[in-house]
C-alpha positions as CSV (number, residue, x, y, z in Angstrom):
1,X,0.0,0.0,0.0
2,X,1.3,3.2,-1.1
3,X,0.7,6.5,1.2
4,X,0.8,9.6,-0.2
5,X,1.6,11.7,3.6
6,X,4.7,9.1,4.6
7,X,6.0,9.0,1.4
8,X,9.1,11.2,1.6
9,X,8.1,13.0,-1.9
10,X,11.6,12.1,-3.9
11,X,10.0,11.8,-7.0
12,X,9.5,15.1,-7.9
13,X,9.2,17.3,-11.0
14,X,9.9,15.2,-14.2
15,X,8.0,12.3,-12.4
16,X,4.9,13.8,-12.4
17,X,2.4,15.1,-15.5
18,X,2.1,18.2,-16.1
19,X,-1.2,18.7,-15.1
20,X,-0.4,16.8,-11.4
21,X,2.4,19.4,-11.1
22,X,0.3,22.2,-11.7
23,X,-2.3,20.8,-9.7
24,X,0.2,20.2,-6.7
25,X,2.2,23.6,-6.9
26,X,-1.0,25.9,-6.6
27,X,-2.9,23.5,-4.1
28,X,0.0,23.9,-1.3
29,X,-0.3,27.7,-2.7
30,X,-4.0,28.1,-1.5
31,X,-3.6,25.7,1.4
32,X,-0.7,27.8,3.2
33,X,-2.2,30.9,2.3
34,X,0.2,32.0,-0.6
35,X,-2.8,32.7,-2.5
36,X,-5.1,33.7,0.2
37,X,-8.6,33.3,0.3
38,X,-10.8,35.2,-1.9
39,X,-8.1,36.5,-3.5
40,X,-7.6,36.3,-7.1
41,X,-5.5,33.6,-9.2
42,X,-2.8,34.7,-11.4
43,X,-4.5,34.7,-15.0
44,X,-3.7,32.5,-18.3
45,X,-1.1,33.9,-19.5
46,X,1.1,34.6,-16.1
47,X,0.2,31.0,-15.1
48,X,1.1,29.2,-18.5
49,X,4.2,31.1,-18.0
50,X,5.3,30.2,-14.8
51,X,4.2,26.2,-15.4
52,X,5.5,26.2,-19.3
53,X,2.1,24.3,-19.7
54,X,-0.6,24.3,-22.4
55,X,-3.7,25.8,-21.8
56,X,-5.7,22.4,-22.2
57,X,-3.6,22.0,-19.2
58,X,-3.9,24.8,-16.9
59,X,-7.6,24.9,-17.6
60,X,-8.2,20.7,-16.6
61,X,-5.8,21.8,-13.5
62,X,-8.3,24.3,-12.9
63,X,-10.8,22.1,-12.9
64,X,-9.3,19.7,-10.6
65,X,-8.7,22.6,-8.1
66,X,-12.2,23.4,-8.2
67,X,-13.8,19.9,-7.9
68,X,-11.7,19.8,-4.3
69,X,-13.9,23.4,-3.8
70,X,-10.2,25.1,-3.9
71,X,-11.7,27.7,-6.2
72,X,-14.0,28.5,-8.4
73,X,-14.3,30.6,-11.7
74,X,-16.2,33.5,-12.0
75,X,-16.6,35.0,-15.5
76,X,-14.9,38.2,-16.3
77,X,-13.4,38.1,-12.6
78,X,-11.0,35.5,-12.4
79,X,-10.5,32.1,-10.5
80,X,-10.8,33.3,-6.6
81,X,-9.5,31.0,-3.6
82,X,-13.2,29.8,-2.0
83,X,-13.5,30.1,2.1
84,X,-11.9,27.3,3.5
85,X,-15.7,25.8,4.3
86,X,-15.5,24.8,1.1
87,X,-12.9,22.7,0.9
88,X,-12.8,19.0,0.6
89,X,-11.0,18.0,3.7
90,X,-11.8,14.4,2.7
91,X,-9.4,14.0,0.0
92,X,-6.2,13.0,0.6
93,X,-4.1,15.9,-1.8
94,X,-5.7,18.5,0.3
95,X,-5.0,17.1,3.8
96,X,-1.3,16.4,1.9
97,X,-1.2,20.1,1.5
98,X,-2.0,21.0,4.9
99,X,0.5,18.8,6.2
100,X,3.1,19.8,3.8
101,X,2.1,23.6,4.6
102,X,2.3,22.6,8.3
103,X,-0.9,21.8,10.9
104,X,-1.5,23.0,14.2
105,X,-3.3,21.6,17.3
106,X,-6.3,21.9,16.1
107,X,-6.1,20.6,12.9
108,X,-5.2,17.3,14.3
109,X,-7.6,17.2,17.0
110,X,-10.2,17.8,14.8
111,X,-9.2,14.6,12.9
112,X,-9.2,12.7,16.0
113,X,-12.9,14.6,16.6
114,X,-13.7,12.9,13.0
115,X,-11.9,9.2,13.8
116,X,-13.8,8.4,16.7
117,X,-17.0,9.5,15.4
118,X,-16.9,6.6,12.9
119,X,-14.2,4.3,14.1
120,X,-15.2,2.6,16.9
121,X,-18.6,1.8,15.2
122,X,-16.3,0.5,12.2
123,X,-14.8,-1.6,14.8
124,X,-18.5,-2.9,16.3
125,X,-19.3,-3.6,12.5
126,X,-16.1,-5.8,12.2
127,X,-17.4,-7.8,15.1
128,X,-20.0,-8.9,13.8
129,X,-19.3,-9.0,9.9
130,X,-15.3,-10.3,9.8
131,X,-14.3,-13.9,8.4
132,X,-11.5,-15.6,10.2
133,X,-8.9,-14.7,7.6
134,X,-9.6,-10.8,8.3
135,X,-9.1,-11.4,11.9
136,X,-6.0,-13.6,11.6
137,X,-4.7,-10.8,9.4
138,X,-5.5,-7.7,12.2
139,X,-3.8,-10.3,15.1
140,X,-0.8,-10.1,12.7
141,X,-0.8,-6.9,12.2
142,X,-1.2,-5.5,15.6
143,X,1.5,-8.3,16.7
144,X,3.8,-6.5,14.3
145,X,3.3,-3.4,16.1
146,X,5.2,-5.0,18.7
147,X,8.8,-5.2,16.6
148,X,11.9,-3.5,18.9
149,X,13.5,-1.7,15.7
150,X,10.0,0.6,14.7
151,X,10.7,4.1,14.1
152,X,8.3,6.7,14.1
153,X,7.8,6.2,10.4
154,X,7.3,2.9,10.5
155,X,5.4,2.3,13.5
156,X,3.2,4.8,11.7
157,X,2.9,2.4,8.5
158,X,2.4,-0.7,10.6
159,X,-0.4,1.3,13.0
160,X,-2.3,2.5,8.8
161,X,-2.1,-0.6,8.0
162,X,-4.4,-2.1,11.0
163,X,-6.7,0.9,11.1
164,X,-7.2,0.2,7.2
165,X,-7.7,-3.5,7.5
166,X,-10.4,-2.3,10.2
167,X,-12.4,-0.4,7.5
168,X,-11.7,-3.0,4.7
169,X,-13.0,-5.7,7.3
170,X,-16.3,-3.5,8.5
171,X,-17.4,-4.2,4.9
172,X,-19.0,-1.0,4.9
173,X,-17.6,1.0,1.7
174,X,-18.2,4.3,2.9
175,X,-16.1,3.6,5.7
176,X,-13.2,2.5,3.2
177,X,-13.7,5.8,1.6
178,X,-12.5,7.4,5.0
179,X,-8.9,6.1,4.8
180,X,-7.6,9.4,4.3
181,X,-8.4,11.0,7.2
182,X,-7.4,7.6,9.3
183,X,-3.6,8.1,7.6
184,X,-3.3,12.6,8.5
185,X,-3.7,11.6,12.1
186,X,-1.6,9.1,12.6
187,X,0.7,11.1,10.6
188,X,0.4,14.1,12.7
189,X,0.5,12.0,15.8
190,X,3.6,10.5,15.0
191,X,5.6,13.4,13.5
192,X,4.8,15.5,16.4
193,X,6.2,12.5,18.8
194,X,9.8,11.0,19.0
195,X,10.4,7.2,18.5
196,X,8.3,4.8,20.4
197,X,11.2,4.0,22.8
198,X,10.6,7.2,24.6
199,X,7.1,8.3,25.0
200,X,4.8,5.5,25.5
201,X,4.0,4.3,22.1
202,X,5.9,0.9,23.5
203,X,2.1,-0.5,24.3
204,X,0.7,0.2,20.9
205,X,0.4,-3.9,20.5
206,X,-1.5,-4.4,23.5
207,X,-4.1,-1.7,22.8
208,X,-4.7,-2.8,18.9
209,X,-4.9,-6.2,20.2
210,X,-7.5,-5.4,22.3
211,X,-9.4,-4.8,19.9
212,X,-8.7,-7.8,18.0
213,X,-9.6,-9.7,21.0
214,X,-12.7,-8.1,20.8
215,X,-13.8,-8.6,17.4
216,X,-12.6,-12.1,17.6
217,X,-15.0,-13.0,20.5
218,X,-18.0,-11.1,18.7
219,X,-18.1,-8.1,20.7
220,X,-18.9,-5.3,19.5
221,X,-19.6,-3.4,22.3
222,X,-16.1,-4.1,23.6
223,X,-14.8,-3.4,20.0
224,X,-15.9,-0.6,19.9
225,X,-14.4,0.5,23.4
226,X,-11.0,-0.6,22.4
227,X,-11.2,1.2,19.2
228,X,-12.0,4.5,21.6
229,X,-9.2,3.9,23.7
230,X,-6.7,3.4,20.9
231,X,-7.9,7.0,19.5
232,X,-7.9,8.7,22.8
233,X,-4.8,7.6,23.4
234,X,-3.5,9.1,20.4
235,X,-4.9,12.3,21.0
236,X,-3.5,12.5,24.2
237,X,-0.2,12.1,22.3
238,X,-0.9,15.5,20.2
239,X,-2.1,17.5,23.1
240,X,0.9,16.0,25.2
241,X,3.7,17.3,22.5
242,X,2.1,20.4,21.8
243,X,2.6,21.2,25.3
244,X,5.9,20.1,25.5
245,X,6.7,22.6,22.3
246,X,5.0,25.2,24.1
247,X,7.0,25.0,27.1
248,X,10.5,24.6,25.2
């Protein structure tokens, strides 16, 4: 499984179309506020300079940037930056772009606002709906939690993974569509924390396997408990190194 916010980004430039370039460049623009909103984009002709794009392509970029509610055209006016309520914080280029423009406290605690309003049920639904295999595969994958040489990075990887084997296993697509938001805050909770040797995360196996134990015993009330305590727990971790910044 490739993620888009752990990736370390190497591939850039020639790697990427045109249009994903252009798309990229002015997204982080708007997002960090180069661009503010309601301000007005650059027109045609300064932005087919500055990308060295054709205009088939600066005008399907627009249209990309508008479908995430990033902007939207107004005739004889220009393309202007929308409020930020009308952004799609569901899809994973924009949260990319927050992250990449850098989040703050509440950013990430409104993610963990969003995660437990739909993941512990995910984790009930699993209870009652997962075959054998899937729970075999979420007792391996919270045992691997448990490996001495994680690093943040990786720790982070191995915790996606579980979370999205817990949406994959609800069999509820909407909650597969919700991946995104599942990978920003682990993300932000394990950038903004040092390596699991030092602050706690050492008994990240025991808590995702208490929820496997859960599911596997058909409980969905205690699933769905576990899965609150795992999220908690990792909110606890943002507030806990935000404080720590704020008293350096």
């Amino acid at each position: 499984m490739r993620s888009r916010l752990l990736e370390t980004r190497k591939t850039e430039g020639k790697s990427r179309t045109s249009h994903a370039q252009v798309v990229d460049d002015l997204g982080k623009a708007i997002v960090s506020g180069a661009f503010p909103i309601g301000s007005i984009l650059p027109g045609d002709s300064d932005l087919l300079q500055r990308f060295k794009v054709s205009r088939t392509v600066l005008r399907e970029s627009m249209k990309t940037l508008a479908a995430k509610g990033l902007v939207v055209p107004r005739a004889r006016v220009g393309t202007r930056v929308t409020e930020k309520i009308h952004w799609n914080m569901f899809d994973s280029a924009v949260l990319t772009w927050h992250f990449e423009s850098g989040v703050n406290e509440e950013f990430l605690l409104h993610l963990y606002d969003i995660r437990l309003a739909f993941e512990p049920f995910a984790a009930s639904l699993v209870a009652e709906r997962a075959s054998s295999e899937e729970i075999e595969l979420l007792r391996r994958l919270a045992m691997s939690m448990a490996a001495p040489e994680h690093t943040s990075d990786s720790l982070a990887f191995a915790d996606l993974h579980f979370h999205l084997a817990i949406t994959e296993a609800s069999h509820n697509p909407f909650m597969r569509s919700l991946g995104g938001l599942i990978e920003a805050a682990l993300v932000g909770m394990f950038r903004m924390s040092a390596p699991p040797s030092s602050n706690g995360f050492s008994n990240i196996a025991d808590t995702h396997m208490a929820i496997v134990d859960a599911i596997a015993a058909h409980d969905g009330l205690a699933a769905h408990k576990a899965m609150e305590f795992v999220i908690f727990d990792g909110r606890q971790h943002v507030q806990e190194a935000f404080a720590a910044l704020a008293d350096a």
